[in-house]
ZAKE-117971 format. One record per residue: x, y, z of N, C-alpha, C in turn; residue in one letter. Coordinates in steps of 0.05 Angstrom, whole numbers, padded with zeros to 5 digits, always signed. Last residue first. Layout:
BEGIN
XYZXYZXYZa
...
//
This chain:
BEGIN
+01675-01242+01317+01666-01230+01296+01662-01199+01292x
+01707-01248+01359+01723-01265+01331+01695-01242+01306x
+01676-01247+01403+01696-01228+01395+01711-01230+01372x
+01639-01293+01403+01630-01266+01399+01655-01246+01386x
+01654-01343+01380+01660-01333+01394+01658-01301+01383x
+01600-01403+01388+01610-01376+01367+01632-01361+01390x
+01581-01444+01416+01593-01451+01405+01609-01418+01379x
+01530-01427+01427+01531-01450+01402+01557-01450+01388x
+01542-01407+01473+01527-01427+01477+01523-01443+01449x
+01562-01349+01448+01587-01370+01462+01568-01401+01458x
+01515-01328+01429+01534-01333+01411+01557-01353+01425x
+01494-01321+01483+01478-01340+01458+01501-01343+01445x
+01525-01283+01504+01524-01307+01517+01517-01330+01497x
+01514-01239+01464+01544-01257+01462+01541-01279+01482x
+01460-01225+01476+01471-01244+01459+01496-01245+01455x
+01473-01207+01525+01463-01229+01524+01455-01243+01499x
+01498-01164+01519+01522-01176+01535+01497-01210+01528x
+01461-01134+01496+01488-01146+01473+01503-01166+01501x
+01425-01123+01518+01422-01138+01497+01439-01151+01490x
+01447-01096+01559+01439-01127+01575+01435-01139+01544x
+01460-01045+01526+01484-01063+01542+01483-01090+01557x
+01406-01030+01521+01428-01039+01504+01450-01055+01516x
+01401-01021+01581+01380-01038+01570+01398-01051+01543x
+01428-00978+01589+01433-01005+01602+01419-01021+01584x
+01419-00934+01554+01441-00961+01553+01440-00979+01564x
+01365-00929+01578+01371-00938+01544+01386-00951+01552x
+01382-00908+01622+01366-00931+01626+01366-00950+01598x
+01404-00864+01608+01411-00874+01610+01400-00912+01619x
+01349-00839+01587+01374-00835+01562+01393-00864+01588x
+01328-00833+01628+01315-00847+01615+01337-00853+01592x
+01355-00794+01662+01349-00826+01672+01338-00839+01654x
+01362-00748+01630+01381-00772+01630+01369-00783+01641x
+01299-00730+01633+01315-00740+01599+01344-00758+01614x
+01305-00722+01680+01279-00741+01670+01302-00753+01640x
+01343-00674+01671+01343-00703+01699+01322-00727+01688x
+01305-00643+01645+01330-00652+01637+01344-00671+01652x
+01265-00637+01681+01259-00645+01659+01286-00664+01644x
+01278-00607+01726+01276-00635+01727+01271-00653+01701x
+01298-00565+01693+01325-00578+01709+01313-00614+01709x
+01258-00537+01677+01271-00549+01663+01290-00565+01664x
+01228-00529+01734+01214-00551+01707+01233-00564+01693x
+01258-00492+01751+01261-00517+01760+01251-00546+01746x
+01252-00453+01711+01278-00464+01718+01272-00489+01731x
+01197-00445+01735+01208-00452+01697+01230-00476+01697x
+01205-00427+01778+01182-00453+01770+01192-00456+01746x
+01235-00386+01767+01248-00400+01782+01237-00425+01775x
+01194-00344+01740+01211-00357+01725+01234-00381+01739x
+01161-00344+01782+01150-00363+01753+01174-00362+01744x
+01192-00317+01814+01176-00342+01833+01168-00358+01801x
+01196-00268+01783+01216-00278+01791+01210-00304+01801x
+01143-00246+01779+01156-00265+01755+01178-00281+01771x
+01134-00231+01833+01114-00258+01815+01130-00270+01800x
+01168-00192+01843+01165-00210+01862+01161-00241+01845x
+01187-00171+01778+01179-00172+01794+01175-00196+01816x
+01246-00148+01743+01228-00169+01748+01210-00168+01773x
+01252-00082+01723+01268-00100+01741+01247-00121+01734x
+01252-00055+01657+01252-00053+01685+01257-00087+01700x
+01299-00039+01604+01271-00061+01625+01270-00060+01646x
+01336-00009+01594+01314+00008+01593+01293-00016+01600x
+01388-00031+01577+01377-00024+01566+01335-00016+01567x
+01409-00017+01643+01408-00005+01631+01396+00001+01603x
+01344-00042+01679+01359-00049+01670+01375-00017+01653x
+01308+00000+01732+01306+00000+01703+01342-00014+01698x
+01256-00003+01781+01291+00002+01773+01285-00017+01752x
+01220+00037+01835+01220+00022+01796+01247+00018+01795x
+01180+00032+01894+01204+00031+01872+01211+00022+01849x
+01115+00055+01889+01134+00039+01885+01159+00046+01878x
+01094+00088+01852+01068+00074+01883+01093+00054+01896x
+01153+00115+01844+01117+00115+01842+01101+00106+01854x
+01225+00126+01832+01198+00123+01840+01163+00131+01842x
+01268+00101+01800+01242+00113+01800+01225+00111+01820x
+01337+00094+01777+01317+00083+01797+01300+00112+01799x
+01375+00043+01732+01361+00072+01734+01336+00069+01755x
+01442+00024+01729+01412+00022+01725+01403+00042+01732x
+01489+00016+01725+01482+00029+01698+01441+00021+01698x
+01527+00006+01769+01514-00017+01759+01494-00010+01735x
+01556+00056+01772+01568+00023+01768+01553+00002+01747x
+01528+00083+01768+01552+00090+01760+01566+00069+01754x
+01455+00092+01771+01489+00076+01781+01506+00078+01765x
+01422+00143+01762+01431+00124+01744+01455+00112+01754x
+01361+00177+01778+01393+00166+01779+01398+00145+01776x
+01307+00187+01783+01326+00180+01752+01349+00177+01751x
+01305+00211+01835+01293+00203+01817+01306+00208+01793x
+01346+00225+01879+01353+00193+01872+01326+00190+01847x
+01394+00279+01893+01360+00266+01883+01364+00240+01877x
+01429+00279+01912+01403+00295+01930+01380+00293+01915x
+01465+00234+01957+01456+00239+01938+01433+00244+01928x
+01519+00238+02008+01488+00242+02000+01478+00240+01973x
+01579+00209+02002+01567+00231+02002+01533+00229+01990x
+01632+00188+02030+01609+00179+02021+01588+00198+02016x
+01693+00224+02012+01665+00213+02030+01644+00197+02013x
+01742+00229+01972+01734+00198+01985+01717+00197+02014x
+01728+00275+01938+01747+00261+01970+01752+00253+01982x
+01709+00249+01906+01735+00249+01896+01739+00247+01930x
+01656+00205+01941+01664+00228+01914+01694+00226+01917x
+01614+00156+01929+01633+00158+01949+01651+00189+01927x
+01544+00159+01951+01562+00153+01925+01590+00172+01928x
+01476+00146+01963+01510+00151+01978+01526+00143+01956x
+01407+00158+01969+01429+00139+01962+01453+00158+01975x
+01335+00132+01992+01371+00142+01995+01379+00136+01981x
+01264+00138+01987+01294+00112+01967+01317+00140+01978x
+01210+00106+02006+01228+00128+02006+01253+00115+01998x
+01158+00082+02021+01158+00096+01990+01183+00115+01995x
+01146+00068+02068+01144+00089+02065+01154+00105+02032x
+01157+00014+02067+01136+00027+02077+01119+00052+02071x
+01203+00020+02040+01178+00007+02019+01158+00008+02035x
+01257+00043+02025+01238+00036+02054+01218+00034+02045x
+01325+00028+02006+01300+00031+02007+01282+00025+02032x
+01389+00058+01994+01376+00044+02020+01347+00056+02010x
+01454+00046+01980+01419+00050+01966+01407+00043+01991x
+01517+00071+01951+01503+00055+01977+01478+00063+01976x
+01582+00061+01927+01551+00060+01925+01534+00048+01949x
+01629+00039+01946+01629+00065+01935+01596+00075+01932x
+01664+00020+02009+01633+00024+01991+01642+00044+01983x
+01706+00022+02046+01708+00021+02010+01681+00023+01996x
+01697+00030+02103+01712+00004+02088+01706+00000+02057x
+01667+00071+02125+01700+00064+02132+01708+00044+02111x
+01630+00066+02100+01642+00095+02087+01674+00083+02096x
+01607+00027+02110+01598+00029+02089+01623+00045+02079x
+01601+00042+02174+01618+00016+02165+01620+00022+02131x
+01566+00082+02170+01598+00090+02181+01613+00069+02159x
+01519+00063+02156+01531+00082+02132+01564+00096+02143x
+01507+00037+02198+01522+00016+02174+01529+00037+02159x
+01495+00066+02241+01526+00051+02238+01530+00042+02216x
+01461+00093+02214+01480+00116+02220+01503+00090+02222x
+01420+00051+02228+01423+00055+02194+01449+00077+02199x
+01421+00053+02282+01435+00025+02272+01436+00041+02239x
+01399+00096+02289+01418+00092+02299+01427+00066+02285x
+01342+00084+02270+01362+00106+02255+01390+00104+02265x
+01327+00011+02267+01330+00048+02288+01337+00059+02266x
+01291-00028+02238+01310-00013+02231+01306+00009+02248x
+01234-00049+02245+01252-00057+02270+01275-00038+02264x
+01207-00043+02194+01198-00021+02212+01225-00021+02237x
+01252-00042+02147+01243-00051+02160+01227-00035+02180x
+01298-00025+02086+01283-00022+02117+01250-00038+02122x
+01343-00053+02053+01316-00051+02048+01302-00051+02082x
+01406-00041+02024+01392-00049+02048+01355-00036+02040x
+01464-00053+01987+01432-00046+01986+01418-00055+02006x
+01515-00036+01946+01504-00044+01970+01476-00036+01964x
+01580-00035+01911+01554-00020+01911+01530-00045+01937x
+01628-00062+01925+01630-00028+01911+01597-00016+01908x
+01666-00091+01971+01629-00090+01953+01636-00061+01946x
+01730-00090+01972+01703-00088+01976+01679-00098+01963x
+01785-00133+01951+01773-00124+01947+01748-00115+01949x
+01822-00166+01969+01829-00141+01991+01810-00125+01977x
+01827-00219+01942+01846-00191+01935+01842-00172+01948x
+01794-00240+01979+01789-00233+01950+01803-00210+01946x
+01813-00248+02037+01812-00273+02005+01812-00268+01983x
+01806-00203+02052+01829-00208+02048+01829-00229+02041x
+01749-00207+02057+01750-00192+02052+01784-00200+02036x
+01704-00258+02052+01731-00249+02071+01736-00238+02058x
+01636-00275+02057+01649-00250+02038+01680-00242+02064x
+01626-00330+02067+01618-00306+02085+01640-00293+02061x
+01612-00375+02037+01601-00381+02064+01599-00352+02080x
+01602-00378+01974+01614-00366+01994+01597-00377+02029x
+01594-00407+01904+01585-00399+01932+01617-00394+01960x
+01616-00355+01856+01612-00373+01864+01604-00379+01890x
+01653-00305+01811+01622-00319+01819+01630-00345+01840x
+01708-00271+01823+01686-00289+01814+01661-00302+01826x
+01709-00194+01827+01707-00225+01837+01698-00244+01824x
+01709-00152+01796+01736-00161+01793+01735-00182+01823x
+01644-00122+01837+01667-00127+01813+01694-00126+01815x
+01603-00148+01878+01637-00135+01879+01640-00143+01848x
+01541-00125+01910+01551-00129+01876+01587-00122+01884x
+01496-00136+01957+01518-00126+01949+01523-00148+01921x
+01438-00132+02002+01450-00134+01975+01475-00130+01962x
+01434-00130+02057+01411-00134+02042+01421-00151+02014x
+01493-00137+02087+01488-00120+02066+01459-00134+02056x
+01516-00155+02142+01504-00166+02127+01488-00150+02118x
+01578-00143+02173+01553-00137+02172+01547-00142+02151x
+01638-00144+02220+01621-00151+02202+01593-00140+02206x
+01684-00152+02272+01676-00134+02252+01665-00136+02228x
+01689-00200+02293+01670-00182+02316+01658-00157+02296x
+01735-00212+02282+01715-00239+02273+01679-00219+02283x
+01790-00192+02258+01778-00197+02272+01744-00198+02264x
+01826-00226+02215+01837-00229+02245+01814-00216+02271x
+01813-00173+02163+01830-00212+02171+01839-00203+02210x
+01766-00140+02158+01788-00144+02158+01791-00172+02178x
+01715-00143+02138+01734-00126+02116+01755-00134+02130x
+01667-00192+02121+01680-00183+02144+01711-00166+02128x
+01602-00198+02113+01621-00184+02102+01643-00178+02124x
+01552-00245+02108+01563-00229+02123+01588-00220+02102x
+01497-00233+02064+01518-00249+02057+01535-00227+02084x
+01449-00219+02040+01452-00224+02064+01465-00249+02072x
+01466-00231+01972+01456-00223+01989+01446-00233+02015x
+01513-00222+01915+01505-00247+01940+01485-00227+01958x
+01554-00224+01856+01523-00210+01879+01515-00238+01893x
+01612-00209+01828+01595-00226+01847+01578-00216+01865x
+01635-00214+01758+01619-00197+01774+01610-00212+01801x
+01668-00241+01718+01681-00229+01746+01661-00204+01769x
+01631-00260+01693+01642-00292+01712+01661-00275+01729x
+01584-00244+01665+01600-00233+01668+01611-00250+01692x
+01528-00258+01659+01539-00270+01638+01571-00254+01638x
+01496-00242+01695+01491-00275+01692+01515-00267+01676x
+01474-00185+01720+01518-00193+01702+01510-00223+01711x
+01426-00195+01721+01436-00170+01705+01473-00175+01699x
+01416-00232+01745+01407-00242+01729+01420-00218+01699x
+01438-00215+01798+01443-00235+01791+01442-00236+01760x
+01396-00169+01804+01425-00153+01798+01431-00189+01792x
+01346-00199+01815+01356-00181+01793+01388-00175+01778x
+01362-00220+01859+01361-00233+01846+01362-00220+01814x
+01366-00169+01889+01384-00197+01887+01386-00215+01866x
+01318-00145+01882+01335-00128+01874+01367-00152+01878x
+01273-00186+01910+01275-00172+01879+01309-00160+01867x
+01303-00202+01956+01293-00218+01930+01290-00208+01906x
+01289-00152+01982+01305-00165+01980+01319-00182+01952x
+01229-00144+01970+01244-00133+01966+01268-00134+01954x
+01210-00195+02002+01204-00191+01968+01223-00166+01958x
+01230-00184+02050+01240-00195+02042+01235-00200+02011x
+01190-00131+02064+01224-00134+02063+01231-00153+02054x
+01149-00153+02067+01149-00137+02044+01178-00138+02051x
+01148-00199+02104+01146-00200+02073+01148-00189+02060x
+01198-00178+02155+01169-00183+02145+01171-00194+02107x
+01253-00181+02167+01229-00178+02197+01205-00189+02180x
+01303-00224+02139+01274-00206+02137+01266-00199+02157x
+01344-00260+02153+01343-00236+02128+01322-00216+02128x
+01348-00254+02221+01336-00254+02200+01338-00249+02182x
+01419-00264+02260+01390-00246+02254+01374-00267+02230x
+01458-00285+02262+01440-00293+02275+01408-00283+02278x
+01504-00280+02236+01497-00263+02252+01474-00268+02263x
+01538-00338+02200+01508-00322+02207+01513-00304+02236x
+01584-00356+02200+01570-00339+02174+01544-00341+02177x
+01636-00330+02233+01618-00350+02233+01599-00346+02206x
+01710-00347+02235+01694-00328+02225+01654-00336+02221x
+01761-00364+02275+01732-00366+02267+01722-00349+02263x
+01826-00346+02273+01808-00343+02279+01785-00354+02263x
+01876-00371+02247+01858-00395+02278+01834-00372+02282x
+01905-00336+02225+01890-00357+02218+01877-00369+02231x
+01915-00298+02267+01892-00289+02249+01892-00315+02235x
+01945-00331+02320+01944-00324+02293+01914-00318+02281x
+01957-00289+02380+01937-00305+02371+01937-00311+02336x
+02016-00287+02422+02001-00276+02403+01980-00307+02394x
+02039-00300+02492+02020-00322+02463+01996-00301+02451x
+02072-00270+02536+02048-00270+02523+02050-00283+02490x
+02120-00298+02586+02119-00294+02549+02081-00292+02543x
+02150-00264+02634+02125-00277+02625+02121-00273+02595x
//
């Protein structure tokens, strides 16, 4: 009896787990904040890539082993959209820093699997906020390659990502040169900006192009005039 291996290409990889990005609002402003942040923090570095509640599957062929990071930053990827973070597409290279934002629905047992998955498969940085409770973890992978506790997180400074995290009525995180993060608000005003300026600039070509045409019915209609007496437009 000949058993039919399965190719790891023919497997389906899906790119929703079917969950929620959020249970609630304050998790998801969270979210949002520290995503969109870290975005706006390597805008101008084309091998940095942050995506959030983006599945992650570390290895080719099976489709069962994944999980969707709040937040992740890979450096030495490029930017662009993804349908699911394959792990063995991008040079075999992890998320090196992560970020999950609790929820009341979060067990402790489920936060114990992801800091397995986290540790088994290359995270070097790993943040976990709880904005109920005003409480900030971290994990930062040492020489002997654990993931290891990190026993204070006020004024620690990513190693990676060179930001700095506080806390107060709130979590604070500080750009390296020393601005703090954007907030929920701004982040929603400066999007409204962005979008102003996109449609604005859409307004400017339909109108820039509407010019030509309009030029282009001038001239095609006076060379008609010019043929009708007898001129031949192209001679002049």
């Amino acid at each position: 009896m000949v058993t039919q291996q399965s190719n790891k290409s023919d497997v389906f990889y899906p790119e929703t787990d079917g969950k929620p990005m959020a249970d609630n609002t304050k998790q998801f402003r969270w979210i949002v904040v520290i995503e969109q942040n870290l975005e706006w923090l390597f805008a101008d570095n084309a091998d940095v890539f942050v995506a959030g509640d983006l599945l992650w599957y570390p290895v080719e062929g099976n489709n069962r082993l994944s999980t969707a990071p709040d937040a992740m930053v890979v450096f030495g990827r490029p930017k662009g959209d993804r349908g699911s973070y394959q792990q063995w597409k991008e040079n075999n290279i992890p998320p090196q820093v992560v970020f999950e934002v609790l929820s009341p629905g979060n067990t402790q047992r489920e936060m114990e699997r992801k800091l397995l998955f986290y540790h088994s498969y290359g995270v070097e940085e790993y943040y976990v906020y709880d904005p109920d409770r005003i409480r900030l973890e971290g994990w930062i992978r040492s020489e002997d390659g654990m993931l290891d506790r990190i026993e204070s997180m006020l004024g620690w400074v990513s190693p990676r990502l060179g930001i700095r995290f506080e806390l107060g009525a709130e979590l604070q995180l500080f750009r390296p040169d020393g601005i703090s993060f954007f907030s929920f608000a701004e982040i929603n005003q400066l999007l409204d900006q962005e979008r102003q300026r996109a449609e604005q600039a859409e307004q400017q070509l339909a109108q820039e192009r509407q010019r030509a045409e309009q030029a282009e019915q001038r001239a095609h209609q006076m060379a008609e005039r010019l043929r009708s007496l007898g001129i031949d437009p192209e001679a002049l």
